[in-house]
N, C-alpha and C positions, 0 to 999 in steps of 0.2 A: 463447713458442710454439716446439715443436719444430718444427727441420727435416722437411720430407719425407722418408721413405725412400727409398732406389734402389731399383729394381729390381733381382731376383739376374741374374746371366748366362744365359743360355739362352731367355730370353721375350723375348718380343716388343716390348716396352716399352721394355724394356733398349735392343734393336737399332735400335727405332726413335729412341730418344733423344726430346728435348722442347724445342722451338724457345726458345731465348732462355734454356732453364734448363739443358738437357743435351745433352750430344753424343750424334752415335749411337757405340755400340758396336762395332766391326768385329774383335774373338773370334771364332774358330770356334764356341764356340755360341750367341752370339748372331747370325750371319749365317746357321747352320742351322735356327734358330727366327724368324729374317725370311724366309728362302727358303719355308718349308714354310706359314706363312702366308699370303703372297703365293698359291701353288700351289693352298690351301684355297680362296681368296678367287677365286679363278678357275677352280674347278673350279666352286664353287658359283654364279657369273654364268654359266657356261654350262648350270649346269643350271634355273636359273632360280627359284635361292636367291637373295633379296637376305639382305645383310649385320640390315638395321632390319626387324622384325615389329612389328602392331599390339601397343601397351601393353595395351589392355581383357581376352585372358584372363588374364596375368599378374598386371593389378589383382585381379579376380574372383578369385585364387587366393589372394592378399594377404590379401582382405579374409575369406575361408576360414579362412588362418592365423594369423591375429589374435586370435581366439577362444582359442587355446588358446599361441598365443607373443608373447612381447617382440620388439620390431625388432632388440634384443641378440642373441637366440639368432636369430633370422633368418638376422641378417648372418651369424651363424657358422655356418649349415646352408648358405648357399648362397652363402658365400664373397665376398660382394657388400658395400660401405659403406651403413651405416641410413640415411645421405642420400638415398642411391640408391634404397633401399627404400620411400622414403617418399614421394620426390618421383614413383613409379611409383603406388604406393597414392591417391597424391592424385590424380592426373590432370593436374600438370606433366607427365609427359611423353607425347607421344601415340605416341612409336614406342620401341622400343627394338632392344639388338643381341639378335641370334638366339641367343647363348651366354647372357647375362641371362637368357631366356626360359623356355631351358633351366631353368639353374640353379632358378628360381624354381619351376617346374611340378614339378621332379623329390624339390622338400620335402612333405611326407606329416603332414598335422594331429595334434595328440598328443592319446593319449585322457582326457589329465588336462593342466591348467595348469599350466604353471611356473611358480613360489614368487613368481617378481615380478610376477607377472602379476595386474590392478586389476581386480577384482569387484566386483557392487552389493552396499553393504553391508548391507542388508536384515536378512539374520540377523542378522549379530554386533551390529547396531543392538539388536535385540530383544532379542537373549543377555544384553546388559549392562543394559537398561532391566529386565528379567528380575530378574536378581542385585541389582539397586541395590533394588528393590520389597521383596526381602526382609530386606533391610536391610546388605549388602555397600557397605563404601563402593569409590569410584572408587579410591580409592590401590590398596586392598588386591585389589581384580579387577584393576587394571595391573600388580602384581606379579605374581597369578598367572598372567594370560598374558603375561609379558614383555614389555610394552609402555608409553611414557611413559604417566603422567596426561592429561597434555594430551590426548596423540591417543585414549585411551580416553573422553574427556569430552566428545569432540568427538563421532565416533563413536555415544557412547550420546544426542548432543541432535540430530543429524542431522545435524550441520553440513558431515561426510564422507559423501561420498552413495557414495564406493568405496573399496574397502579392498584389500591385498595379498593375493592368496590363501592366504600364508602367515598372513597374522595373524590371518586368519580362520580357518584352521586351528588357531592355537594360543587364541582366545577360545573356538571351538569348545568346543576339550578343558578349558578351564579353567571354560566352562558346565557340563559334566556332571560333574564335581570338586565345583563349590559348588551347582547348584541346589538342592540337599537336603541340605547341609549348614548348621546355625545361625550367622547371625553373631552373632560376639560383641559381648554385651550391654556397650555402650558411649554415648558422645554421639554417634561417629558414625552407629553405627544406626539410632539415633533420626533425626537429622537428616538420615542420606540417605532414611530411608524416610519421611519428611515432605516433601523434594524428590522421590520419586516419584509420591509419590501427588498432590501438585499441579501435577506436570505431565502425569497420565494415563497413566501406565505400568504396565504389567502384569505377574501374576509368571508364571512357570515353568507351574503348572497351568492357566492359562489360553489357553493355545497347544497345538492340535491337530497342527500342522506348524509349529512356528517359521520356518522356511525358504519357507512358501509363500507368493508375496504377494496370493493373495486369499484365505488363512484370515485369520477373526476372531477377538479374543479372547471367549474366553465366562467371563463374570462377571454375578454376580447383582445386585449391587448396588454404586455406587459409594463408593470408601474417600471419605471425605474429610480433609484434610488436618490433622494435630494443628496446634497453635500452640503455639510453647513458653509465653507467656505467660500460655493457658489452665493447663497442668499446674506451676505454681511458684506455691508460697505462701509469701509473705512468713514466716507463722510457721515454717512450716518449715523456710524457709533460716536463718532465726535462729536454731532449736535447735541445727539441724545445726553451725553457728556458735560457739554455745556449746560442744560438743563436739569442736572444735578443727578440725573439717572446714576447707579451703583452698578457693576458688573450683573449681578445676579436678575435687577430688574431686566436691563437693557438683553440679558439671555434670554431670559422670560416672553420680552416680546417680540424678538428674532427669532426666538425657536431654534438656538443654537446653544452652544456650550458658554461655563464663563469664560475659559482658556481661550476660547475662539474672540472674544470682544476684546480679552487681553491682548494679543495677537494683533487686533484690528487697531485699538489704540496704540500699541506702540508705532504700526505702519502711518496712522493719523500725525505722530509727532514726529516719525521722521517726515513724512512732506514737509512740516507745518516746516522744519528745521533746514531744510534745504532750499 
């Protein structure tokens, strides 16, 4: 753990020093920045400033700016520690100092959120349940929005109920990239759009407002689910077989698993053997 910083010369901190950690300061500008505060501090008990104002509009404005900032960028609008920030937002503290007060009331809500800032992922939930429906696998939508598998996987099954506004920015633009664009015809394909359509996901044409959360989708009738081991026939993994095809091609153009053609060839050889 790092040390504390000092305070620079000329504030108040400095001059007052910190029982048991620091001396005070006796500099000329740390003695003209204790004099002038002292002076403040007594101008405003005569005028019938206290030093501590109630915490509640403060909170009230917290919780204004929160919508649109991090306790990050907070701290750095109003020059104040995210502890401070926070334990004010919660309601630890019921009073604070009148500069605090200050400080807080004079930051001004941004009209857009900043990139770290955690939105409901509602949309980019759809965007990718979307893309996966039409047969985009999870890898290849996390590459094109720059984001791990995992946390796309997660995401697209709900398991992230909030997401960065930035990554939601860029699933955004990698939605309107693929939703009308073909994936290519593969096993994965196949196999993510058989996990979509057996878990109820819907594609791209079916959303009116993807973003809204009380549109529905509209679909006429429901997909149901392929089975690889409806679409693989024994004889035909064994032709295929015969003609030198490997598990992973003969996968490839069944649009099944390799497990599934292994499966099929062993059932090929017992016929063949009976």
């Amino acid at each position: 753990m790092s040390p504390r910083p000092i305070p620079p010369h000329g504030t108040y901190a400095r001059a007052n020093g910190s029982p048991g950690y620091r001396k005070a300061c006796k500099c000329q500008p740390c003695l003209v920045a204790r004099r002038r505060h002292d002076k403040r501090w007594k101008v405003n008990r005569d005028l019938g400033k206290p030093a501590s104002v109630d915490a509640a509009p403060a909170r009230q404005h917290l919780a204004l700016l929160r919508e649109t900032h991090t306790w990050r960028s907070l701290a750095t609008a109003t020059g104040l520690a995210e502890s401070n920030l926070y334990y004010i937002a919660n309601g630890a503290r019921a009073t604070i100092h009148r500069d605090t007060h200050h400080s807080i009331l004079a930051v001004q809500p941004k009209t857009t959120p900043v990139n770290t800032l955690h939105i409901d992922a509602l949309g980019s939930r759809r965007r990718l349940q979307a893309l996966m429906t039409i047969g985009h696998s999870v890898r290849s939508i996390a590459r094109e929005c720059r984001i791990a598998k995992d946390r796309a996987h997660d995401i697209a099954l709900g398991l992230q109920p909030t997401v960065r506004s930035d990554v939601a920015e860029r699933i955004k633009a990698a939605y309107m990239r693929l939703a009308f664009r073909p994936a290519p015809a593969n096993k994965h394909t196949n196999r993510t759009r058989n996990l979509a359509a057996s878990r109820g996901f819907h594609g791209p044409l079916a959303w009116e407002d993807i973003d809204d959360p009380e549109c529905q989708p509209e679909t006429d009738t429901a997909v149901a689910p392929r089975r690889f081991k409806a679409v693989v026939d024994p004889d035909r993994v064994a032709r295929l077989t015969l003609l030198g095809r490997t598990n992973e091609q003969i996968a490839a153009e069944l649009g099944c698993h390799e497990r599934t053609v292994s499966r099929a060839r062993r059932r090929a050889e017992m016929q063949q053997a009976a």
